[in-house]
N, C-alpha and C positions, 0 to 999 in steps of 0.2 A: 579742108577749109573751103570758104565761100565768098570770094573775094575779103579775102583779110579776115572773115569773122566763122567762128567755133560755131558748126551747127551740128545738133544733133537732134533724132527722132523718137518718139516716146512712140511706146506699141501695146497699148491697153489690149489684154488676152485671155479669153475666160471660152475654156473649151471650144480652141481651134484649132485641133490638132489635124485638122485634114487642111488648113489652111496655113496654118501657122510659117512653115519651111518655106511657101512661096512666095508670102511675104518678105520675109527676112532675104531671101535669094534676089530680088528686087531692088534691094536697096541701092540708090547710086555713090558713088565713089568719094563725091563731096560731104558725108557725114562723118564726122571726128566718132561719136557713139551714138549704139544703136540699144535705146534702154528698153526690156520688156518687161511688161509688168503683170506676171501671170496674177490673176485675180483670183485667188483661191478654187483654180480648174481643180476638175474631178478626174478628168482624162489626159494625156500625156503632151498636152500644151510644155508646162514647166520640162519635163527631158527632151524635146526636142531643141527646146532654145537650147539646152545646154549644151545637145549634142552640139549644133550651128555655129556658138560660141567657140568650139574649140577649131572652128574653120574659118570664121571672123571674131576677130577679136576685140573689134570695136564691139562686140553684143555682149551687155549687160543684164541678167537675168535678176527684178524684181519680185519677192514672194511674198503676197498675202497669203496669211494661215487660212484666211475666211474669203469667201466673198464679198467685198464692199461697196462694190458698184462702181462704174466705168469710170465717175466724175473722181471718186478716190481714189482709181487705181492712176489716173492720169495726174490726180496731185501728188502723187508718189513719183512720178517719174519728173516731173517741176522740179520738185526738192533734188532729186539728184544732177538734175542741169543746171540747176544754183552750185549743188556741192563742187559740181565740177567743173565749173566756171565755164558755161555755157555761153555763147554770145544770144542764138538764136535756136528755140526749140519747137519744131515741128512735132505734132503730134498726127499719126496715122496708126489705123483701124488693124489687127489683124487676123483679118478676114481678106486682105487681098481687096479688098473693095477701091482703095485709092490709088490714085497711077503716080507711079513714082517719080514719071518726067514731066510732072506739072508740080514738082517740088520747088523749082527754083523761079517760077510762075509765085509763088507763093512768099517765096522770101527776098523778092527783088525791091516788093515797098519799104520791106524793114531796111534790107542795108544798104538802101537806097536812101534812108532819114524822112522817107513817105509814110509812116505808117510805126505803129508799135505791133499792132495785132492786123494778121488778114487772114481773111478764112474764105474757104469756095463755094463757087455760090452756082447752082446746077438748075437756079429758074428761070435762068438767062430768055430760053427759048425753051419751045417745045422740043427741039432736036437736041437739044443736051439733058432732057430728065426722061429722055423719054426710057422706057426700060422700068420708072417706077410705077408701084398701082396704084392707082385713083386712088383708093382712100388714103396711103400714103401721101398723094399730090394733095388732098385736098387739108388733111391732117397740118402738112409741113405750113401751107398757105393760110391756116388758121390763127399758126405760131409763127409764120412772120408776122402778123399783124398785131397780134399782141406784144412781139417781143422789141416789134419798132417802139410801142407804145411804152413800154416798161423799160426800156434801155434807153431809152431819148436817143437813137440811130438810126433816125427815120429813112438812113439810104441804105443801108443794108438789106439783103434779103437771104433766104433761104437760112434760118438760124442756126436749124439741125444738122448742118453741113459741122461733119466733126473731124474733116481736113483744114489743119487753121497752123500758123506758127506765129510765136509771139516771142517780144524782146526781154531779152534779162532785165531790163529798166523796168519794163511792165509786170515781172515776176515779182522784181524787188519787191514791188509797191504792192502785192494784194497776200490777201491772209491769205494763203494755201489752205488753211485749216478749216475755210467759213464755206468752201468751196460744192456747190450742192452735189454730194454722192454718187447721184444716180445718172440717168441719162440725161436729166435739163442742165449738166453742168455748163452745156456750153450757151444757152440761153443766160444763167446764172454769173459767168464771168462775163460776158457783153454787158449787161448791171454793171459791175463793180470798173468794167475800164472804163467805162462813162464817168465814173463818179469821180476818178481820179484823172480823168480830163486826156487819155490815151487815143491818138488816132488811131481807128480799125477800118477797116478796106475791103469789097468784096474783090475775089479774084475768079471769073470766071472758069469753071472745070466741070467737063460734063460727066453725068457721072457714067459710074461702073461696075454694071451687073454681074456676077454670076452665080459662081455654086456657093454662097455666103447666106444663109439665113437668118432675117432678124431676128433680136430677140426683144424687140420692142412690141410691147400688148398693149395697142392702140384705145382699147377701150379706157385702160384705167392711163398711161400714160399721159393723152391729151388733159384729161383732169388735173391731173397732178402736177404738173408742168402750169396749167393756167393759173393753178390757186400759188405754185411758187413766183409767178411772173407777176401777180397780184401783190403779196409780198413785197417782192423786189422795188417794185414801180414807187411804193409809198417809205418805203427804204429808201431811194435814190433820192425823192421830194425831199425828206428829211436831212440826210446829209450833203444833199449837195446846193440846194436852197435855203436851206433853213441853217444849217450847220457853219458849213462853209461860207457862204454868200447867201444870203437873202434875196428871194426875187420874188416878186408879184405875181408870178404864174404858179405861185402855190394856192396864194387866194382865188385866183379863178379855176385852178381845178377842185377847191375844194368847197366852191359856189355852186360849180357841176354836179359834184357828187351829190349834192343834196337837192340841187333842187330838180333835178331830173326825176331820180325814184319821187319824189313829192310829189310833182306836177303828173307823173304816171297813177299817183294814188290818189289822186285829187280828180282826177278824169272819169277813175272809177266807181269812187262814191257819186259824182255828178250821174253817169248811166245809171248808177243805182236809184238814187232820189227820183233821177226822172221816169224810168219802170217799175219801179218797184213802190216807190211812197208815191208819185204821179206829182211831183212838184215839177218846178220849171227848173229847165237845160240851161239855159241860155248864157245867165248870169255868170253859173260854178262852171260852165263847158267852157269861158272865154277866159276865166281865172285858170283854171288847168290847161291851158294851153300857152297864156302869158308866161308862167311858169316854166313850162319845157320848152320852150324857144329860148327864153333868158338863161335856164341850166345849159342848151347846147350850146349856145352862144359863149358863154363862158367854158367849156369845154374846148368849143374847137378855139378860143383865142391865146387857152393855157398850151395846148399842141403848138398852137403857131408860137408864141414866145420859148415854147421848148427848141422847135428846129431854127429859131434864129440863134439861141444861144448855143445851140451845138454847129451852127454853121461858122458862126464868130470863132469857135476854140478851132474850128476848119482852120479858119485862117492865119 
């Protein structure tokens, strides 16, 4: 235990068998169980935990028949810290990638009454990411900025940091089941503990490299991930302004929406009219631009009523 409260680790696993054993040897002393969740590996991930299990017996071996993706295999390992009356369940990587004595760095906001959810955050400085590669640095900084945008967590960063532990109160309250699959899961429940009004916390942790190989394919991921944060963002407007409470910074993000692409196309025909048929600029060129100042305007003032109302549930 940890200061009074049941914590245990969830260990999402899909062929890491040259990793797997050092992870689990890692573990510090303070976890009640240690749930792995092999994700339908092809290689000898699932018999090593077992063997491991029979040396700590706090390790629980979870089995997908299939592959389902990290976000599923880590809502499997949820449901069993529910089952097992969890207080506080840390989720770490195994691949050996997260450091095991920045675990309680991580769970001081929770059982502290600071926080329901905190996760590490390795953009702190240059000196704590350094080790990752550009297009990873610039990939991760592309989806902070969207992920502040879609989650209304505008102080959070680094979202793909998939070292995080969250409270059984915060578990209670979300579908496990709506939970997105793949890798944006942790993007996807930043959403949803927004909605339901959950303090989350960055904790800074630098990160840590070695012989772990991604298996994130950057080309299609960043897409995929944007159009689900896309998604989300009009998801969260919906239930958590409209639904729940109503507030005004629906109407003005949804004054942005529209009248920005307008005033973008209305800019266009005016260039067009004026090279191409040789009419006069002047007129459509000062209406297309009234336009997109009035869309930003109303964009950047739907943001600013977002991070007052997420600064208020602060308080």
């Amino acid at each position: 235990m940890y200061e009074g409260r049941r914590v245990c680790v969830v260990v999402p696993a899909f062929n890491e068998e040259r990793l797997i054993e050092r992870t689990l040897c890692s573990m510090p002393d303070l976890l009640d169980r240690i749930y792995v969740v092999d994700d339908g590996s092809s290689d000898r991930t699932a018999g090593l935990a077992i063997s491991m299990a029979e040396v700590d017996e706090r390790i629980q071996l979870i089995a997908h028949d299939r592959n389902m993706g990290v976000g599923a295999a880590i809502a499997s390992g949820y449901r069993a810290a529910l089952a097992g009356g969890m207080d506080v369940a840390v989720v770490m990587a195994g691949d050996d990638q997260m450091d095991p004595a920045a675990m309680t760095s991580l769970l001081d906001p929770i059982v502290g009454g600071r926080a329901d959810y905190s996760k590490g955050n390795r953009l702190f400085s240059r000196e704590y990411w350094q080790g990752m590669s550009r297009w990873r640095f610039i990939g991760n900084a592309m989806l902070t900025l969207l992920t502040k945008i879609s989650s209304g967590y505008w102080d959070l960063m680094d979202p793909q940091n998939g070292y995080t532990a969250i409270s059984q109160r915060a578990l209670e309250s979300i579908d496990l089941d709506s939970l997105y699959p793949g890798y944006g899961y942790c993007n996807d429940l930043l959403v949803k503990l927004n909605v339901y009004g959950f303090q989350a916390v960055d904790v800074v942790i630098p990160a840590r490299y070695g012989g772990e190989k991604s298996k994130i394919k950057y080309r299609r991921y960043i897409p995929k991930v944007s159009l689900l944060l896309l998604c989300d963002f009009f998801w969260r407007l919906k239930v958590k302004y409209i639904c729940m409470d109503f507030h005004p910074l629906v109407l003005f993000y949804i004054l942005g929406v529209v009248l920005v692409p307008l005033g973008i196309l209305v800019a266009i025909y005016s260039l067009y009219y004026k090279f191409v048929l040789g009419g006069s600029l002047f007129i459509r060129g000062v209406l297309s631009f009234l336009i997109l100042i009035l869309g930003m305007q109303s964009l950047l003032f739907a943001m600013l009523f977002d991070m007052q109302d997420n600064n208020r549930e602060e308080r």
